[in-house]
C-alpha positions as CSV (number, residue, x, y, z in Angstrom):
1,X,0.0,0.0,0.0
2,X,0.8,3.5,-0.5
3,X,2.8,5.7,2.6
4,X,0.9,8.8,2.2
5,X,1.4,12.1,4.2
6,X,-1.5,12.6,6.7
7,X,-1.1,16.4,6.4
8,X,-1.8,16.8,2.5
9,X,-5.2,16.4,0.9
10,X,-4.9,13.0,-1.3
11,X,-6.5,12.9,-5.0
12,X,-7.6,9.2,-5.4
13,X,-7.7,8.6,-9.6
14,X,-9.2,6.1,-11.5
15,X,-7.2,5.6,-15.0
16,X,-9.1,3.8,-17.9
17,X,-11.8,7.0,-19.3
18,X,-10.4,9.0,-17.2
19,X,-6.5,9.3,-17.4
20,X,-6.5,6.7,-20.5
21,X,-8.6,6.1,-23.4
22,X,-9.7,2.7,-23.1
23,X,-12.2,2.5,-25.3
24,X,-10.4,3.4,-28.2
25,X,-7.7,1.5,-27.4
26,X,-10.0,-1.7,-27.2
27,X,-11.9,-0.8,-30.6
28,X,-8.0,-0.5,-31.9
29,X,-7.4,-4.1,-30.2
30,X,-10.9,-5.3,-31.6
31,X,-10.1,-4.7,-35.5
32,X,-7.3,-6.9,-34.8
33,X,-9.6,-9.7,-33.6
34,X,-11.7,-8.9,-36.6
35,X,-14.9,-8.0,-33.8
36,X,-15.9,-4.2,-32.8
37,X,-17.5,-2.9,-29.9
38,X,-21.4,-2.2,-30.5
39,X,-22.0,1.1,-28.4
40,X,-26.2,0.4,-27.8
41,X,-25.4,0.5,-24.2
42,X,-22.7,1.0,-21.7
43,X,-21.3,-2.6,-21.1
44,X,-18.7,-5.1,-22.9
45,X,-20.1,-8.4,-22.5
46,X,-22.8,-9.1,-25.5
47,X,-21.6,-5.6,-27.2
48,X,-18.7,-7.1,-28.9
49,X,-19.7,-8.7,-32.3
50,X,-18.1,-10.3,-35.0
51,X,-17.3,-8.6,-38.1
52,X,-18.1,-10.7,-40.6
53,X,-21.6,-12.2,-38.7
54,X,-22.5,-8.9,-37.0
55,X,-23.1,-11.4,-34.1
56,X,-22.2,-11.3,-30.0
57,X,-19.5,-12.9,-28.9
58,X,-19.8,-15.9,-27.0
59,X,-19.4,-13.8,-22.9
60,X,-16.4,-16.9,-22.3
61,X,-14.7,-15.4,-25.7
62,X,-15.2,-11.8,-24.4
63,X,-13.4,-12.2,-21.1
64,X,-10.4,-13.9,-22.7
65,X,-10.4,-11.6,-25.2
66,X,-10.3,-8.3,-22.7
67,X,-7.3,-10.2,-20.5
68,X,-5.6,-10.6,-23.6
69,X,-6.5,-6.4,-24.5
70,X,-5.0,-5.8,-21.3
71,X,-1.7,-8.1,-21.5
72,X,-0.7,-6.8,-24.9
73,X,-2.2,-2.8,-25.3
74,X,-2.2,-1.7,-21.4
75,X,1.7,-0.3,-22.6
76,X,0.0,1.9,-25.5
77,X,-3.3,3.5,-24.1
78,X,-3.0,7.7,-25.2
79,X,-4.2,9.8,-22.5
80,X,-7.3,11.2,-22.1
81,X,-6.9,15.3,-22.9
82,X,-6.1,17.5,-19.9
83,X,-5.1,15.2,-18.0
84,X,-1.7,15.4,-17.1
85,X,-1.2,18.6,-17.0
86,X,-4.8,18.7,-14.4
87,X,-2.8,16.5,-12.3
88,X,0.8,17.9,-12.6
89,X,-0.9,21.5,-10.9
90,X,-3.0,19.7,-8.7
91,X,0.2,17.7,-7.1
92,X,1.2,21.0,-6.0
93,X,-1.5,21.1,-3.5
94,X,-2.1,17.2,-2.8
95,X,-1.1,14.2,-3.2
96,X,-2.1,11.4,-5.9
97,X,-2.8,7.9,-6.1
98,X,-4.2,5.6,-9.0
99,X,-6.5,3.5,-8.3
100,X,-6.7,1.1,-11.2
101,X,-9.0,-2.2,-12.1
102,X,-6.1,-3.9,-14.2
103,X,-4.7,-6.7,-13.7
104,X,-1.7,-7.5,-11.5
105,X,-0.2,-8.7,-14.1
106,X,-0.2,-5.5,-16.2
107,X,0.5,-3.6,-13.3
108,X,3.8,-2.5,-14.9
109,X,2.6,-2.0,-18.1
110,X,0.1,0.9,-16.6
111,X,2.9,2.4,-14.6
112,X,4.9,2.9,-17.8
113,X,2.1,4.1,-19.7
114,X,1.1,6.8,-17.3
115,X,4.8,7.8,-16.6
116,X,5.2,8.3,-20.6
117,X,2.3,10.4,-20.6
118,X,3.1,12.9,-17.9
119,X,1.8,10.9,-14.7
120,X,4.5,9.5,-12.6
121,X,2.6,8.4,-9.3
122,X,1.9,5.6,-7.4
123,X,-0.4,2.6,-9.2
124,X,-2.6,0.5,-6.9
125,X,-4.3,-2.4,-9.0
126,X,-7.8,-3.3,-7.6
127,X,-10.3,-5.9,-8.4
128,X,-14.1,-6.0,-7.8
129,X,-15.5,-2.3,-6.0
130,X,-13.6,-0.2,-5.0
131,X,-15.0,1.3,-1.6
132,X,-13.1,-1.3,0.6
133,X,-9.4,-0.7,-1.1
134,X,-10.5,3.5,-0.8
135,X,-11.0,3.0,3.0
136,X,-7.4,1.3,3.7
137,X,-5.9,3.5,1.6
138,X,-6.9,6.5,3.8
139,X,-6.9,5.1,6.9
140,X,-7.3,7.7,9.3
141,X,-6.5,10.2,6.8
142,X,-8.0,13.8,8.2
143,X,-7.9,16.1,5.1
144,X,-9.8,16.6,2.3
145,X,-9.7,13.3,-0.1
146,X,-11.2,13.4,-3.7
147,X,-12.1,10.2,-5.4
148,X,-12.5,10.0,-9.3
149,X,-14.1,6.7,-11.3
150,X,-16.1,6.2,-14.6
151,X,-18.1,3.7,-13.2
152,X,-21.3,4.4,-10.4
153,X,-20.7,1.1,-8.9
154,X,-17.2,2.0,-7.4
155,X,-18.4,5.6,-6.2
156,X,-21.6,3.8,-4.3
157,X,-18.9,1.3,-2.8
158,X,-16.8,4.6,-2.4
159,X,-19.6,6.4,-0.6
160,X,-21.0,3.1,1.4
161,X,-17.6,2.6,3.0
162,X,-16.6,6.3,3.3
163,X,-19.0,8.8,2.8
164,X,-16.7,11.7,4.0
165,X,-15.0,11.5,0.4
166,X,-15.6,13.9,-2.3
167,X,-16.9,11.8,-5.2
168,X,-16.5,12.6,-8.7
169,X,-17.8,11.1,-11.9
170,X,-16.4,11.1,-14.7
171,X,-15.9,9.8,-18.2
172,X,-13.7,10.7,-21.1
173,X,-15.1,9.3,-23.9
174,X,-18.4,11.7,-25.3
175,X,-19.8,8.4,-26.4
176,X,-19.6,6.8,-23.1
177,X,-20.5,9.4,-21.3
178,X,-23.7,10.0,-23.3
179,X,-24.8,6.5,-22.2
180,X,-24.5,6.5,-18.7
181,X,-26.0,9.2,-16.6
182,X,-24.7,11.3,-13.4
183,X,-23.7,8.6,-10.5
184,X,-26.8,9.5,-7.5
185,X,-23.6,9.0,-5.3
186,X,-21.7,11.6,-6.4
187,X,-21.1,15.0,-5.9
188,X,-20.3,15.9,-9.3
189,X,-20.0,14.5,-12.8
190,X,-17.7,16.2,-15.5
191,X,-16.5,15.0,-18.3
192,X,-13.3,16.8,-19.3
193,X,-10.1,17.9,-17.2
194,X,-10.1,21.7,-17.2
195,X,-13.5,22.1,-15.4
196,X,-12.7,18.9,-13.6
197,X,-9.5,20.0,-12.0
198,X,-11.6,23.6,-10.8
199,X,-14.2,21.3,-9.2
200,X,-11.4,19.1,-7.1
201,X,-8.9,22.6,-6.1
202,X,-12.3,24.0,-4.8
203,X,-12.7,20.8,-3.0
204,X,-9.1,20.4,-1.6
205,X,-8.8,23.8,-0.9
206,X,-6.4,25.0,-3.9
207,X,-8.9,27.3,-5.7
């Protein structure tokens, strides 16, 4: 786990849509597999198709064939606009920490990518919600934290387990984010960095 400094505010940071462009980066992995991503709705399994049949992929084929998106393209995600330099001026006034769903195993890939991009700080890869790994992380942590997640799942899990932290949804892709409304359990949802990074220095103080 992360040694954080109990006198700074702490940004917690989701990366895929919001640091990283995932979705492209899996259409991108997709033509390769000669399938593509059907956007009717905001979810993998039974939106990936064939090319040639227009047909789902079988859900089995679709999780082997996202473990194998994130063994081979975690390395060459681009960044999501904004981004680093949000968090480069924000790091002036707190301190960061991704909080990633991506594999152990490409763990070190992520760290690379973000680091080649402009964001050198610490990776924590999660599984499942994210509410539990967002309480140990803070601890006993007494200043302002800010946690930031495309998905409403993990900010209910975030708000169930600590409802003192400032929730923020957010998603970079305009396709995505026309798909999924505003989180209930959050107290904001932008979708792009420059108003984003306002929100959160009002938030920890910096504004």
């Amino acid at each position: 786990m992360v040694t954080l400094d109990p006198t700074r505010p702490l940004i917690i940071c989701d990366a895929d849509e919001v640091l990283l462009q995932f979705l492209a980066g899996l259409e991108r992995f997709l033509v390769r597999q000669r399938c593509y991503l059907d956007l009717g709705s905001f979810r993998i399994h039974g939106n990936i198709k064939h090319q040639d049949t227009n047909q789902p992929v079988a859900d089995e084929a679709v999780t082997k064939l996202i473990a194998d998106f994130f063994a081979s393209d975690t390395r060459h995600l681009e960044p999501v606009p904004g981004a680093a330099a949000a968090l480069q001026s924000l790091s002036h006034h707190a301190q960061i920490v991704i909080l990633s769903n991506v594999p152990e195993t490409s763990r070190d890939a992520r760290i690379e990518n973000l680091h080649e991009h402009g964001m050198p700080y610490p990776v924590i890869a999660g599984k499942g919600l994210k509410g539990p790994v967002v309480r140990n992380i803070i601890g006993t942590h007494s200043h302002p934290v800010v946690f930031i997640d495309d998905l409403p799942p993990n900010i209910s899990s975030v708000a169930k387990e600590t409802p003192h932290v400032h929730r923020l949804h957010f998603i970079a892709d305009p396709r995505l984010a026309r798909l999924m409304p505003a989180s209930p359990d959050a107290h904001g949802r932008i979708d792009d960095w420059p108003q984003a990074s306002t929100w959160i220095a009002s938030v920890i103080g910096a504004a």
